[in-house]
C-alpha positions in Angstrom: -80.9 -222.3 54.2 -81.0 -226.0 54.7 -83.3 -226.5 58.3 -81.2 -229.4 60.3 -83.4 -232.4 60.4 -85.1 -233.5 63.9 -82.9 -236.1 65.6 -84.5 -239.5 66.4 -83.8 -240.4 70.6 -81.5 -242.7 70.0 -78.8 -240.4 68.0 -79.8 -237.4 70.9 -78.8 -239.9 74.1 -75.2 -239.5 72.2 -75.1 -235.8 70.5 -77.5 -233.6 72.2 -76.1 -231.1 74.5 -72.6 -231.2 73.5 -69.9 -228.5 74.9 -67.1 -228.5 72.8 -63.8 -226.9 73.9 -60.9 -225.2 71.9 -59.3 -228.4 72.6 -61.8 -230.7 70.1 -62.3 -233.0 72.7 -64.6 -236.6 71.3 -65.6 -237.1 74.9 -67.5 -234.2 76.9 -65.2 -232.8 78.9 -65.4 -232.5 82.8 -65.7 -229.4 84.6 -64.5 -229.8 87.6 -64.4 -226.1 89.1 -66.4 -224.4 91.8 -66.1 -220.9 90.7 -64.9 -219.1 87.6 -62.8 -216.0 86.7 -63.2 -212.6 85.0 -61.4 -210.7 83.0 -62.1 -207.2 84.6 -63.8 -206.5 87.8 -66.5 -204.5 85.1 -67.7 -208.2 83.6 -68.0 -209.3 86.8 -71.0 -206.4 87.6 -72.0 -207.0 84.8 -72.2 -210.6 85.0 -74.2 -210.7 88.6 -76.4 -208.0 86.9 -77.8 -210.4 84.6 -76.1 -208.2 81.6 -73.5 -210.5 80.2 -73.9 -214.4 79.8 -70.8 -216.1 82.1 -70.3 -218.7 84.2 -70.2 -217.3 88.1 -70.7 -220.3 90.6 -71.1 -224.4 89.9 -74.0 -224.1 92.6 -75.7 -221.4 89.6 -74.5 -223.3 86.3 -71.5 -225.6 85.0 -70.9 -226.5 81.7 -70.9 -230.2 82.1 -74.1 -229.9 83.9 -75.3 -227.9 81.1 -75.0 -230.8 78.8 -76.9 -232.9 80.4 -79.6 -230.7 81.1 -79.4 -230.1 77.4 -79.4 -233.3 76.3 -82.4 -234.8 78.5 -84.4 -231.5 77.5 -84.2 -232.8 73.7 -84.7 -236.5 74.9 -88.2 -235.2 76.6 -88.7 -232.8 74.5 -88.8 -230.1 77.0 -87.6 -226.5 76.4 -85.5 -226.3 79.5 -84.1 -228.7 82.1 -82.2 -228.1 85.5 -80.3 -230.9 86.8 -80.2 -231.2 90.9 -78.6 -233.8 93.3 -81.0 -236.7 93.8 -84.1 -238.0 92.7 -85.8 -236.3 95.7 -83.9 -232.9 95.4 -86.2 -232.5 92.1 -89.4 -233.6 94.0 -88.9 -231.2 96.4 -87.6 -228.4 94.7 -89.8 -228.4 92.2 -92.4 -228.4 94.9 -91.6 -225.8 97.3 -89.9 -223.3 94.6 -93.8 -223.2 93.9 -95.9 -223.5 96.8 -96.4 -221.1 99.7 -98.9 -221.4 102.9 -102.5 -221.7 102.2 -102.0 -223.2 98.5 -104.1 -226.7 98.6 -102.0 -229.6 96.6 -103.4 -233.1 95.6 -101.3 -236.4 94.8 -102.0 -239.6 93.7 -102.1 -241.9 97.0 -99.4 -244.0 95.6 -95.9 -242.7 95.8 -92.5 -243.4 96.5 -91.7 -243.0 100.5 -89.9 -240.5 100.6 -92.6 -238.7 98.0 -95.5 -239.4 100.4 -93.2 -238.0 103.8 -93.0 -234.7 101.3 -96.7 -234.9 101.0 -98.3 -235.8 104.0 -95.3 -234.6 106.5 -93.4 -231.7 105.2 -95.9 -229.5 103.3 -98.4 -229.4 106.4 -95.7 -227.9 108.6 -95.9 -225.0 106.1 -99.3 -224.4 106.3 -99.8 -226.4 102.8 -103.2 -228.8 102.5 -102.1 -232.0 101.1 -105.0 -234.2 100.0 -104.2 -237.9 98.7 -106.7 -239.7 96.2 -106.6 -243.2 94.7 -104.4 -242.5 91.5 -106.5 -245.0 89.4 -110.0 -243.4 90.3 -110.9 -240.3 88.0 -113.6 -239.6 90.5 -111.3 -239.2 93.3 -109.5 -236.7 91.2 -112.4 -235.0 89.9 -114.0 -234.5 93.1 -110.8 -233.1 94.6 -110.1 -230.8 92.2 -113.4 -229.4 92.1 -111.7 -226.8 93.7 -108.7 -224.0 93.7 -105.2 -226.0 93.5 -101.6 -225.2 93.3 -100.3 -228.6 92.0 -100.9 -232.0 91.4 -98.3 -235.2 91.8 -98.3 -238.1 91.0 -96.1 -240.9 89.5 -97.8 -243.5 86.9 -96.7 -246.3 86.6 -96.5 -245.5 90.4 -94.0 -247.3 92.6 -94.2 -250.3 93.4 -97.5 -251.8 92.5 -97.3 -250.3 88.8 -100.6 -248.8 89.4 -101.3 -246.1 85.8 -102.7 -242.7 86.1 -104.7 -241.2 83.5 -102.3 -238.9 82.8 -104.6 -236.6 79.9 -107.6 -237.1 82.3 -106.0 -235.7 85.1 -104.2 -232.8 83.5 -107.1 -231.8 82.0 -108.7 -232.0 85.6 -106.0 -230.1 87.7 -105.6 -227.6 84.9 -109.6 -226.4 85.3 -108.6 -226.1 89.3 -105.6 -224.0 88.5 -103.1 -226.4 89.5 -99.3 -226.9 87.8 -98.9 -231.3 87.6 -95.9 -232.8 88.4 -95.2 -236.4 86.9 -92.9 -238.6 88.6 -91.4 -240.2 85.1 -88.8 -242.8 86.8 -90.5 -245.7 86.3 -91.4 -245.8 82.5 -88.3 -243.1 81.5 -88.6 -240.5 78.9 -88.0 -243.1 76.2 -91.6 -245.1 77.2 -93.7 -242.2 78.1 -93.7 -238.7 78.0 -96.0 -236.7 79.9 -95.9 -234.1 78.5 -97.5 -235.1 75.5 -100.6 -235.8 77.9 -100.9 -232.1 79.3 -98.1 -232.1 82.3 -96.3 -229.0 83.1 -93.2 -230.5 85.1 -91.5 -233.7 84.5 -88.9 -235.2 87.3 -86.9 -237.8 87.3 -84.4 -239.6 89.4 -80.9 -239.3 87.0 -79.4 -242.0 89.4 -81.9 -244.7 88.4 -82.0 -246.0 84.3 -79.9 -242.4 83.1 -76.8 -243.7 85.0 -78.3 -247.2 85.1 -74.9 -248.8 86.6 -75.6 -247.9 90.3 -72.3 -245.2 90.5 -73.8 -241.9 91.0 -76.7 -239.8 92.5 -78.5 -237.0 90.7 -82.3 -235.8 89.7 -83.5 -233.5 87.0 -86.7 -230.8 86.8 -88.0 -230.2 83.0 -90.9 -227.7 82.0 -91.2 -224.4 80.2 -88.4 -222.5 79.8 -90.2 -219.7 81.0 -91.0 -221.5 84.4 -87.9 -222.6 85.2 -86.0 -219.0 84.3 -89.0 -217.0 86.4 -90.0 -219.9 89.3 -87.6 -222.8 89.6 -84.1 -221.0 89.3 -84.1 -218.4 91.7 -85.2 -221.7 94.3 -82.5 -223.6 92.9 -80.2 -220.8 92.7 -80.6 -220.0 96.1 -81.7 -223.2 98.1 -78.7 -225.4 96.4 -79.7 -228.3 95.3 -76.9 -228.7 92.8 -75.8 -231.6 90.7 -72.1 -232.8 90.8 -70.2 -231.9 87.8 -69.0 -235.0 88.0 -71.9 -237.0 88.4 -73.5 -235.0 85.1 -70.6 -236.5 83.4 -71.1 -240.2 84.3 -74.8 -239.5 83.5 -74.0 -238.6 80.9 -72.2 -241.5 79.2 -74.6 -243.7 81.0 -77.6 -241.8 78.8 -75.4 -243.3 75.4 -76.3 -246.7 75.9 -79.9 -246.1 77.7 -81.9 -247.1 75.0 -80.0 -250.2 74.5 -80.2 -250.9 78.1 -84.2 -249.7 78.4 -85.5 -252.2 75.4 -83.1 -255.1 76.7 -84.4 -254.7 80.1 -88.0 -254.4 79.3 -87.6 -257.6 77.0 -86.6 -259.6 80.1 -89.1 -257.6 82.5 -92.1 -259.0 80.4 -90.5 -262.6 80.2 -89.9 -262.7 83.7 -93.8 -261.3 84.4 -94.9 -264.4 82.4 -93.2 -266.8 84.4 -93.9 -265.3 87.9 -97.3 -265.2 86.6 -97.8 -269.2 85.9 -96.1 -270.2 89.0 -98.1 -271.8 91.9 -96.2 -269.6 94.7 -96.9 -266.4 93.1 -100.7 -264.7 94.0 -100.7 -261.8 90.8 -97.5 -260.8 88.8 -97.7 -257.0 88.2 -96.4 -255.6 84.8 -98.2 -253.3 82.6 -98.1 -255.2 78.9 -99.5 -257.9 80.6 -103.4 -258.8 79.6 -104.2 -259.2 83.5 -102.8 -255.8 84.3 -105.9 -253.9 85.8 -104.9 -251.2 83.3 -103.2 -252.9 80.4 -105.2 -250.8 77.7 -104.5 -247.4 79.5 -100.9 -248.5 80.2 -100.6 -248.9 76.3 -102.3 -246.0 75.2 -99.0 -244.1 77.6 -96.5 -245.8 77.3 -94.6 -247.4 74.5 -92.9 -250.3 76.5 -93.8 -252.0 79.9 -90.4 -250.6 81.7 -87.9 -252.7 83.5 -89.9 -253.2 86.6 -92.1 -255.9 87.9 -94.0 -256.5 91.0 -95.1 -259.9 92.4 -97.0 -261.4 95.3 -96.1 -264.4 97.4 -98.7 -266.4 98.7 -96.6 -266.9 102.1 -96.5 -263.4 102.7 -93.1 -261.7 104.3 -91.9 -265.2 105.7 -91.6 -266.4 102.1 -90.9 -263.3 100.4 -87.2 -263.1 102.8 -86.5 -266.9 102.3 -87.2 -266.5 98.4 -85.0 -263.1 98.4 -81.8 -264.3 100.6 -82.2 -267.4 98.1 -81.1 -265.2 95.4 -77.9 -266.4 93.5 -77.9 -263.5 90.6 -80.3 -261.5 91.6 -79.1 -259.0 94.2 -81.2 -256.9 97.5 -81.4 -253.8 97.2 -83.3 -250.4 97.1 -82.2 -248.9 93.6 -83.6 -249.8 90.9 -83.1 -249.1 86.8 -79.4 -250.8 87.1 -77.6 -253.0 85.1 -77.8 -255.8 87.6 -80.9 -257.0 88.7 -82.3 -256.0 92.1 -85.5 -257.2 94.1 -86.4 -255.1 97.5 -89.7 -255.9 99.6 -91.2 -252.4 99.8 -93.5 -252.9 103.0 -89.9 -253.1 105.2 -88.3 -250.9 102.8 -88.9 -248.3 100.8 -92.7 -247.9 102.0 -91.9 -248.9 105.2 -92.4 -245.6 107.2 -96.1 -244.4 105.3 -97.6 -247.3 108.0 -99.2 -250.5 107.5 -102.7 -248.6 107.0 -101.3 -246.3 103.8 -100.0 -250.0 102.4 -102.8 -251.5 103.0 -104.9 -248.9 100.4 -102.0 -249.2 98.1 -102.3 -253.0 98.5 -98.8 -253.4 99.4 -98.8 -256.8 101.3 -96.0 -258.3 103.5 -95.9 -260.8 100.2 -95.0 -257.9 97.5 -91.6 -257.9 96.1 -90.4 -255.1 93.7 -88.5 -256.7 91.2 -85.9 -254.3 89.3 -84.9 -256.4 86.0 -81.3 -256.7 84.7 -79.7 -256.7 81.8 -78.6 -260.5 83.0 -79.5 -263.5 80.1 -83.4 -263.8 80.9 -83.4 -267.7 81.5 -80.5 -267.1 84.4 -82.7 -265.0 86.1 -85.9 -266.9 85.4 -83.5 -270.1 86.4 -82.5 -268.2 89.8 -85.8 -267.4 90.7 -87.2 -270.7 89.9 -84.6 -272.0 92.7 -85.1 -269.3 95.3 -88.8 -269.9 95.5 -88.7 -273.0 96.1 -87.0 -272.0 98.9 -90.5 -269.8 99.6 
């Protein structure tokens, strides 16, 4: 017998996953149902008793969702994926399906806000040490898991400052302490880096970011060992509810077909806009990972097979003339998302990092001058233009 050939990630972001009816349908089709039915009240015993594969609940399993967890597992290269509501539904169900009072977990200091609140805020109040470390320092890491630990976290490039873990270093690390890592993968996307290559045992993602990538839906998705998510992470999810839309899974899904596309076109006009920002007298240090003056160009490289869509920047004026260049802003828009098809800029320190405290910023080096910078898929000298003009407004 003839084995299939692997399938490259481009051809998988279309095919992978795919649910076809009686009907033939081109187009995945949408299931939009809560519940299904049984023939006899026998398959439905034998259903709940785990005897017979069926579809019982679409807060257990859907078919729609089922593609797309089926398709992003190939895209990793994962052997199973669960699809849940939001970004942060993965974080913190992959967390707590795990964790129980007295387990000790360390992350990397620099996480998104609502990722640190999880950390610092949450797990306490279930008798959970949380103990945060300077993602970039191996030291830190090694010294704090020199002993027993339940999981690492971390995000790399981390959000916003773009700051690059050592993700084989630190795997190796946490895995000698008995810890499971989690790697926050939004930022780079499974089609720049893929942690698990580098020793991580769960992979999460917000779905609503680059997967959709046109700023309609919400969703989040868990990956790891088949065996984990069967025995660890599905009774949780099963139970806690956390459940993807059907039809968010579907407009996921055709936003995955043209991710690559969008990804490399993107990251063409991230680095182009780095470059500029970089030469220009208002701007203290542009932050993108290809660049040469990236603290961590060489490690970023070694991870990562593009610099991503994201760039971060410092204004010399601090928040005064970070707001005046922002609401300056002919193309480029203000908002939180980020990974869209129109290009977004957001100043994390009132933002998305503004709750963690001036202190936590200060150690992440988030100034009142830092603006995230989420590039577009908009013609690279418009935007370059339209920045030009709004800081001169700075």
């Amino acid at each position: 017998m003839t084995e299939t050939p692997k399938r490259r990630t481009a051809t998988s972001l279309i095919h992978a996953g795919r649910i076809r009816t009686n009907l033939h349908e081109n187009a995945e089709a949408l299931f939009l149902t809560s519940g299904f039915v049984y023939d006899n009240a026998e398959l439905a015993e034998a259903v709940f008793a785990n005897q017979v594969p069926h579809y019982q609940y679409s807060r257990f399993a859907n078919p729609t969702v089922n593609m797309l967890e089926a398709r992003l597992a190939e895209i990793e290269g994962a052997e199973a994926c669960r699809c849940t509501a939001t970004g942060m539904a993965a974080v913190h169900a992959s967390m707590l399906c795990q964790l129980k009072a007295g387990d000790r977990v360390v992350a990397a200091r620099a996480l998104f806000g609502s990722c640190h609140w999880i950390v610092s805020t949450l797990l306490p109040q279930y008798g959970i040490e949380s103990v945060f470390v300077d993602g970039t320092d191996l030291a830190a890491w090694a010294d704090a898991l020199s002993q027993k630990t339940a999981m690492v976290l971390l995000e790399t490039p981390s959000n916003p400052m773009l700051d690059i873990v050592d993700l084989r270093a630190v795997c190796d690390l946490a895995h000698a302490a008995g810890a499971l890592v989690v790697v926050d993968n939004v930022f780079a996307t499974p089609l720049l880096q893929r942690p698990q290559k580098f020793g991580a045992d769960i992979v999460v993602y917000s779905a609503t970011k680059h997967m959709d990538g046109q700023g309609r839906v919400l969703g989040g998705a868990v990956l790891a060992s088949q065996k984990w998510i069967d025995e660890v992470f599905q009774p949780f999810f099963r139970n806690t509810g956390p459940a993807m839309s059907p039809f968010n899974a579907w407009v996921i899904l055709k936003g995955l077909e043209t991710m690559a596309l969008r990804v490399a076109a993107q990251s063409e006009n991230a680095e182009k806009i780095a470059d500029f920002l970089a030469g220009h007298p208002k701007i203290a240090r542009s932050l993108y990972p290809t660049r040469p003056d990236h603290p961590q160009q060489k490690l970023a490289m070694a991870q990562m097979s593009g610099g991503g869509t994201i760039v971060a920047f410092e204004l010399k004026g601090g928040k005064d003339a970070a707001f005046a260049m922002m609401n300056a802003f002919q193309i480029i828009g203000i908002s939180n998302n980020l990974g869209d098809t129109k290009s977004l800029a957001t100043h994390p320190a009132t933002t998305t990092h503004m709750r963690i405290g001036p202190e936590e910023r200060a150690k992440l080096g988030i100034t009142d001058g830092i603006v995230r910078l989420s590039v577009g898929l908009e013609d690279s000298l418009d935007l370059i233009e339209d920045l030009a003009q709004a800081l001169s407004s700075a």
